[in-house]
C-alpha positions as CSV (number, residue, x, y, z in Angstrom):
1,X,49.8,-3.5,-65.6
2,X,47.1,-3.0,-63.2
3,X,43.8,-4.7,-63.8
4,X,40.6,-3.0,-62.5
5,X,36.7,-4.1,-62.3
6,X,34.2,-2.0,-62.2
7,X,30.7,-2.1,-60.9
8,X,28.7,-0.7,-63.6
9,X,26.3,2.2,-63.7
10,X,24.1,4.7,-66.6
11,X,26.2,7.5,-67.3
12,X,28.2,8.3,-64.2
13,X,30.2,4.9,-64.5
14,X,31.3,6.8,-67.8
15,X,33.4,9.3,-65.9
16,X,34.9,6.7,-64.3
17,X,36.1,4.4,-67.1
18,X,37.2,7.2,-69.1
19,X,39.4,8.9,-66.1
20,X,40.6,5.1,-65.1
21,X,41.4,5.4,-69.4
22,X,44.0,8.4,-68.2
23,X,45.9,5.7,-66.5
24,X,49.3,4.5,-67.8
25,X,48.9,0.5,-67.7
26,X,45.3,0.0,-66.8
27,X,43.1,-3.0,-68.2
28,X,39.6,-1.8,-67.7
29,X,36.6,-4.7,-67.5
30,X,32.8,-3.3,-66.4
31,X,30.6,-5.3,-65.2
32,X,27.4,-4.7,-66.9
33,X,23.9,-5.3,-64.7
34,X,21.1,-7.5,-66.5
35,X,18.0,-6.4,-65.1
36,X,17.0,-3.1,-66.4
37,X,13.3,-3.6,-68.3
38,X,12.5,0.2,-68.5
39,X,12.0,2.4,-71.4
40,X,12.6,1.3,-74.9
41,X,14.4,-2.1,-73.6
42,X,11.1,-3.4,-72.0
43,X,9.6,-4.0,-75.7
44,X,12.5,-5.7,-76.6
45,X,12.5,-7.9,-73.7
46,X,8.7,-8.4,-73.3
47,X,8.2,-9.0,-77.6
48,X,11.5,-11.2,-77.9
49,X,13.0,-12.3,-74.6
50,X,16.5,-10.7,-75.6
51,X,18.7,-9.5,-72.5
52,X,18.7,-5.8,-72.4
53,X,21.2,-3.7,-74.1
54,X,20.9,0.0,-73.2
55,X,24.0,-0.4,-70.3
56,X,26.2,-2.6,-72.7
57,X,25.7,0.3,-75.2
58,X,26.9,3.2,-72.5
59,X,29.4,0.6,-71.6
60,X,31.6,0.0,-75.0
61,X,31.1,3.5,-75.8
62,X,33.1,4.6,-72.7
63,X,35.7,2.1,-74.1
64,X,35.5,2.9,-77.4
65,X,38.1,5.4,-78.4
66,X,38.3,9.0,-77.4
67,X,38.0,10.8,-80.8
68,X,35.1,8.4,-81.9
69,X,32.9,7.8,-78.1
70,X,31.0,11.4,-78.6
71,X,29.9,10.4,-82.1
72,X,29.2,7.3,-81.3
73,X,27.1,8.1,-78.0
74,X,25.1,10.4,-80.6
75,X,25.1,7.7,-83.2
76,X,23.7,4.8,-81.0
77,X,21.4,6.9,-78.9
78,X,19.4,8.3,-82.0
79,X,15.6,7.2,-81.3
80,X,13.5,6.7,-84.3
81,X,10.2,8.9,-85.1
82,X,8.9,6.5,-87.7
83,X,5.5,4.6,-86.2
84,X,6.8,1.0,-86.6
85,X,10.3,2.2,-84.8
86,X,9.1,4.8,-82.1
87,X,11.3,5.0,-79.2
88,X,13.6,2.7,-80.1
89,X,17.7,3.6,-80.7
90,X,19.8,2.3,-83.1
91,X,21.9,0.6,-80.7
92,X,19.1,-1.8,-79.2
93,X,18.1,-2.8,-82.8
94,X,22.0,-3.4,-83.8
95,X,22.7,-5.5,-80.5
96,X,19.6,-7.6,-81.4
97,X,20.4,-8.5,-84.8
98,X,24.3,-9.3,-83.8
99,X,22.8,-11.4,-81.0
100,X,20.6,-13.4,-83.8
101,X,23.1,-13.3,-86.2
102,X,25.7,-15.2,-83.9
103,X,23.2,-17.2,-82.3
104,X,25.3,-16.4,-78.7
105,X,25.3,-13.3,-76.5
106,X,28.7,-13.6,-75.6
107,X,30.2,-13.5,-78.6
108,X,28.2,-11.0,-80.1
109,X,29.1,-8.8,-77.7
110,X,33.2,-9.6,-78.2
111,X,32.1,-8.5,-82.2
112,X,31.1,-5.0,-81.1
113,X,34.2,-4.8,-79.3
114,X,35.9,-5.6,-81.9
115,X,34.4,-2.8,-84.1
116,X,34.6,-0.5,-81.5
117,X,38.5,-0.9,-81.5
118,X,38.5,-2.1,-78.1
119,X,41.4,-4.1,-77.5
120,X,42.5,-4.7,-73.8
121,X,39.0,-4.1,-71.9
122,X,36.0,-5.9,-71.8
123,X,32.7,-5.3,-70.7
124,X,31.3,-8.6,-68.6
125,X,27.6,-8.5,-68.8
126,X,26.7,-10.1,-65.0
127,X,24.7,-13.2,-66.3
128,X,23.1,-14.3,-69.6
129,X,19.9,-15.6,-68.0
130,X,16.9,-12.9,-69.2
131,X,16.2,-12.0,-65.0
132,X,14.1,-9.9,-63.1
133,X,14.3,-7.9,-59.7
134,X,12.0,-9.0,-56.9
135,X,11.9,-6.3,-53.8
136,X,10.6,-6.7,-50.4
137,X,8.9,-3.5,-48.5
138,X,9.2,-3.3,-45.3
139,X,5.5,-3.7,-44.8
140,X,6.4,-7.1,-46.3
141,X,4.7,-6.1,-50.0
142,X,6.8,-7.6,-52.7
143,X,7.5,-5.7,-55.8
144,X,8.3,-7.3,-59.5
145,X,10.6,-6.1,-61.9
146,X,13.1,-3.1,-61.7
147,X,10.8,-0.4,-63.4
148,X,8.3,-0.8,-60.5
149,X,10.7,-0.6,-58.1
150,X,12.7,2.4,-59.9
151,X,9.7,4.2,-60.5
152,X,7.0,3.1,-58.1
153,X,3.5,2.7,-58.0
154,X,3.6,2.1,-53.9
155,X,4.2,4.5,-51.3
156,X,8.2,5.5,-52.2
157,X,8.0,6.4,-48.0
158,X,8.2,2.4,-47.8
159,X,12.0,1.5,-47.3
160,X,13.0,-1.6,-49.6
161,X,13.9,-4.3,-46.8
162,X,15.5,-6.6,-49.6
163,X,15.9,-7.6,-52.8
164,X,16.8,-10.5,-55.3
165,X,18.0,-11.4,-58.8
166,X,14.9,-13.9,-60.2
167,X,14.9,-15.6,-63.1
168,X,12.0,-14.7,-65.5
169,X,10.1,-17.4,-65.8
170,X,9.3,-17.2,-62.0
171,X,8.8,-13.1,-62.2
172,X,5.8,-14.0,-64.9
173,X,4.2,-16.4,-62.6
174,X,4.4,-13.9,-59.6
175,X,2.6,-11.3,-61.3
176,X,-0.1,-13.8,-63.0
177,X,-0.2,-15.2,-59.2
178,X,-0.3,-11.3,-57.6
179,X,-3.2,-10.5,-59.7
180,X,-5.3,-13.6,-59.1
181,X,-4.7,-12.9,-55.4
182,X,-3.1,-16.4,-55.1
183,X,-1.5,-15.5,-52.1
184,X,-0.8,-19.3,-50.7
185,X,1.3,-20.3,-54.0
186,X,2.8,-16.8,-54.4
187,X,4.9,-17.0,-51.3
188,X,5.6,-20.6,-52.2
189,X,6.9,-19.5,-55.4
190,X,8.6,-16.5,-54.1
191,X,10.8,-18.9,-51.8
192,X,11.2,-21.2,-55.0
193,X,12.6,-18.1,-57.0
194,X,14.8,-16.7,-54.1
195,X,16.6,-20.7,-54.5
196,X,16.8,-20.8,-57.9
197,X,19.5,-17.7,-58.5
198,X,20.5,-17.3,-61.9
199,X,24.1,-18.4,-63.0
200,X,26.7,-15.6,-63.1
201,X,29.0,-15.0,-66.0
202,X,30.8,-18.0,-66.2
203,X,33.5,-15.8,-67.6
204,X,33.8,-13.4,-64.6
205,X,35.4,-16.0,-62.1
206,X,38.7,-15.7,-64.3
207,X,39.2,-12.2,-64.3
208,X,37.9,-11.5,-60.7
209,X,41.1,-13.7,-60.3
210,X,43.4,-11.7,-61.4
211,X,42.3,-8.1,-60.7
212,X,43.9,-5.9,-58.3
213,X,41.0,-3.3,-58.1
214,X,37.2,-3.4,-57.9
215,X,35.8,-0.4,-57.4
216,X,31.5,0.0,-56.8
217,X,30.3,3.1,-58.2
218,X,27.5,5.5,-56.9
219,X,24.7,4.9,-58.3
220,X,20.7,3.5,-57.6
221,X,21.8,1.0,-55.1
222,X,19.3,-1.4,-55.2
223,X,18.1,-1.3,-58.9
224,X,21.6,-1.2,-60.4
225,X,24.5,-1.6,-58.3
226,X,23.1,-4.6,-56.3
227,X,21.5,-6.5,-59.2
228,X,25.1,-7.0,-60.4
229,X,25.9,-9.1,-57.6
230,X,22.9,-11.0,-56.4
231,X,23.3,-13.9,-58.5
232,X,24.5,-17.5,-57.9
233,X,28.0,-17.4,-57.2
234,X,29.1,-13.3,-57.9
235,X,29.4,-12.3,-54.0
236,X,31.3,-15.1,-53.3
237,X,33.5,-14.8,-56.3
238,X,34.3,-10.8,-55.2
239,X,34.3,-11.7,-51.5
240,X,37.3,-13.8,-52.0
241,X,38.9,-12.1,-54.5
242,X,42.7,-10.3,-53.2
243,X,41.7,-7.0,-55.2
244,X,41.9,-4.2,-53.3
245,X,38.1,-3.1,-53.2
246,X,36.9,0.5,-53.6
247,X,33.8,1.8,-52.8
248,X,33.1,6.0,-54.2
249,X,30.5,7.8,-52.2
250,X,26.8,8.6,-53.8
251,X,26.4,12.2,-53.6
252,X,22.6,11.8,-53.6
253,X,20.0,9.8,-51.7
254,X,17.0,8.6,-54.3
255,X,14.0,9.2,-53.2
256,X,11.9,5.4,-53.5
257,X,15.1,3.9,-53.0
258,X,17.4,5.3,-50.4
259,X,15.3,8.0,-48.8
260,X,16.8,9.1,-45.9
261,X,20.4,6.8,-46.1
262,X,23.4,8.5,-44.9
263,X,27.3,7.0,-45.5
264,X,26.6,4.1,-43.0
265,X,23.6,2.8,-44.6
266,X,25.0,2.3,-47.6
267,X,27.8,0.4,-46.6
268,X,25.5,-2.0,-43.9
269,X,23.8,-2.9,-47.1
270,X,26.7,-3.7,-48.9
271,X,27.9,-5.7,-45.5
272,X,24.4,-7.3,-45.2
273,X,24.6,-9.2,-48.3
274,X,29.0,-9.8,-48.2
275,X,28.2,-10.9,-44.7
276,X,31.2,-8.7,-43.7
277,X,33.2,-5.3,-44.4
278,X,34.8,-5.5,-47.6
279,X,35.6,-2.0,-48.5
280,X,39.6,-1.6,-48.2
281,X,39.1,2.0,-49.3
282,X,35.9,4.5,-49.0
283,X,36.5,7.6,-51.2
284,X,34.1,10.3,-50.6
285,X,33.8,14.1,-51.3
286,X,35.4,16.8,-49.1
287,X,32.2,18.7,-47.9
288,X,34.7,22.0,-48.0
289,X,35.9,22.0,-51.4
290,X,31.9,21.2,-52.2
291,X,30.5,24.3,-54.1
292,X,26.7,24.5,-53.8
293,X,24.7,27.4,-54.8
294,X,20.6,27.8,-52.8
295,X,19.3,27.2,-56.8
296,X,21.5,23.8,-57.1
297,X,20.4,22.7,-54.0
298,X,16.9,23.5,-54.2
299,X,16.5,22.0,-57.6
300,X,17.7,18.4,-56.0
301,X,15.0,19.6,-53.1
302,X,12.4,19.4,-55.5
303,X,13.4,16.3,-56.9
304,X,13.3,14.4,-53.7
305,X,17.5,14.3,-53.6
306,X,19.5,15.1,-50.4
307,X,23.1,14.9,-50.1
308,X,24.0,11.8,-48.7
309,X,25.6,12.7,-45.0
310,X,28.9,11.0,-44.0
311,X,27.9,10.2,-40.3
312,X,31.4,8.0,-40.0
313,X,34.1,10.6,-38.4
314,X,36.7,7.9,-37.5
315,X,37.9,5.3,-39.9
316,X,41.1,4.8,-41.9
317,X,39.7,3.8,-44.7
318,X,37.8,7.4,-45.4
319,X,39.8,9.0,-48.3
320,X,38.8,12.3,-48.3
321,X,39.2,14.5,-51.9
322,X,37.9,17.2,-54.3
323,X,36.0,14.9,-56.9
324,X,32.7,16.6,-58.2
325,X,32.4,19.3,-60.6
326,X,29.6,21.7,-59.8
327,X,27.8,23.1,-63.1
328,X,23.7,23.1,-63.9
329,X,24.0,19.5,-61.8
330,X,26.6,18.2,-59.7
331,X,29.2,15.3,-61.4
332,X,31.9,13.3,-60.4
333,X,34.7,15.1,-62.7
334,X,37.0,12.6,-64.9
335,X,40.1,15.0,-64.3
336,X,39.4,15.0,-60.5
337,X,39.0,11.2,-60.0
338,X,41.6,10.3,-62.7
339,X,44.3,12.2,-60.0
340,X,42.4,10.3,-56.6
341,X,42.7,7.2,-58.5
342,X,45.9,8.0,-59.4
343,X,47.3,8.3,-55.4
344,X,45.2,5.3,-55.2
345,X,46.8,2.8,-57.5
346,X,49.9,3.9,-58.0
């Protein structure tokens, strides 16, 4: 049995759970970020101070069998017209009552699994402190919460120097400060919330342990990749783990986030906050096998996208394969990365 961890993120971490799914004698755990505050999850969070549910949801359903996921992405994804329910999905309001009906996150969650039939995975959400993101500019402006920073009020020119898992209670005492132009007790605050870290999983230490793989998904680096690692003990906990660790290539820069990052940026950041190289493999796309069309690419033109550029030539660790399907948009295909996985693992 191999045991695997992934890095959790929206829809493309999908295609990745269900190729790892093609695997003969894979047990699959995702961990499962704790930040997000956009869209219909920010009601929830802001009117009851429940931890947000919309990536647990995409989560379980890429574990949940194959013959029942496609209805069941439908089922829990159904938004509400009615006035008193606008906007929100079935799933948020069913993860909120099992949360109140079993008076622990935790468990509630291991229900769901259970009714979803899944057996021998688990999804690890990364803490079960509510948190916030807290980003520094690097014209040393700070930005609170992950909706401001995902879709920005600032200048999405300004590169993101850093950023930091906060517990709540500071991120609402930041923003009170930031509007009454407190600036003295802001930054005091700031370096009180930058100590403070929220606790981890406490569950995640024990199957870290005993994984062979972790693999980081592409994704929106520093809203939902990072966030799942910046909290009290998680980097260490990876850092020393013996997995091998895997790190897949974003096809895409984002705009407000990554601008202009080619291959090596990425990975630096990764390094910066590991304090070293952990990557034992870097899988990436072969540029030659890509198939673009002018109308593909100038439709990621217009939304601020550029292919991310590998600028590393030299390095062993470059594994080099066919893994994106080109239709309206460009994906990583399950059938391709199922088989680079495969010459991976096995």
């Amino acid at each position: 049995m191999k045991y695997i961890l992934t890095i959790w993120w929206w829809t493309w971490t999908f295609n990745l759970v269900s190729a790892l799914k093609k695997l003969d004698n894979v047990s699959i755990n995702t961990l499962v970020t704790m930040s997000d505050d956009g869209g219909s999850t920010w009601t929830l969070r802001d009117e009851y101070g429940i931890l947000p549910p919309w990536d647990l949801r995409r989560a379980l359903v890429a574990l949940a069998d194959e013959d029942k996921s496609q209805f069941l992405r439908e089922l829990f994804s159904y938004r509400y017209e009615d006035w008193f329910l606008a906007w929100q999905n079935l799933w948020n309001l069913i993860m909120f009552a099992a949360e109140k009906i079993t008076n622990d996150y935790w468990k509630a969650l291991s229900e769901l699994e259970h009714l979803f039939n899944i057996k021998k995975w688990k999804v690890y959400p990364s803490t079960f402190e509510t948190t916030r993101l807290l980003a520094q500019l690097e014209d040393n402006e700070y930005i609170i919460w992950e909706t401001n920073i995902d879709i920005p009020k600032h200048d999405g020119n300004i590169k993101i120097n850093d950023i930091w898992v906060i517990k709540e209670k500071y991120a609402k005492i930041l923003n009170i400060l930031k509007d009454l132009e407190k600036d003295d007790i802001f930054y005091s605050m700031i370096e009180k919330a930058k100590q403070d870290k929220p606790i981890e999983n406490i569950n995640l230490k024990k199957t870290v342990e005993k994984v062979d793989y972790i693999i980081f998904w592409p994704g929106d680096l520093y809203t939902s990749i990072l966030p799942n690692l910046l909290l009290w003990n998680t980097i260490d906990i990876i850092k020393n783990s013996k997995a091998k660790k895997i790190y897949i290539w974003n096809l895409f820069t984002k705009f407000w986030e990554t601008n202009i990052y080619k291959l090596s940026d990425f990975l630096n950041v990764f390094k910066k906050y590991f304090w070293e190289d952990i990557f034992d493999y870097i899988l990436i796309q072969d540029k030659s096998k890509l198939e673009l069309t002018d109308d593909l690419l100038e439709k990621y033109h217009n939304e601020w996208k550029n292919l991310v550029k590998n600028d590393i030539k030299q390095d062993k660790k470059l594994i080099k394969k066919d893994l994106v399907s080109s239709w309206e948009i460009l994906r990583h295909s399950i059938v391709k990365l199922e088989k680079a996985l495969k010459d991976i693992i096995y």
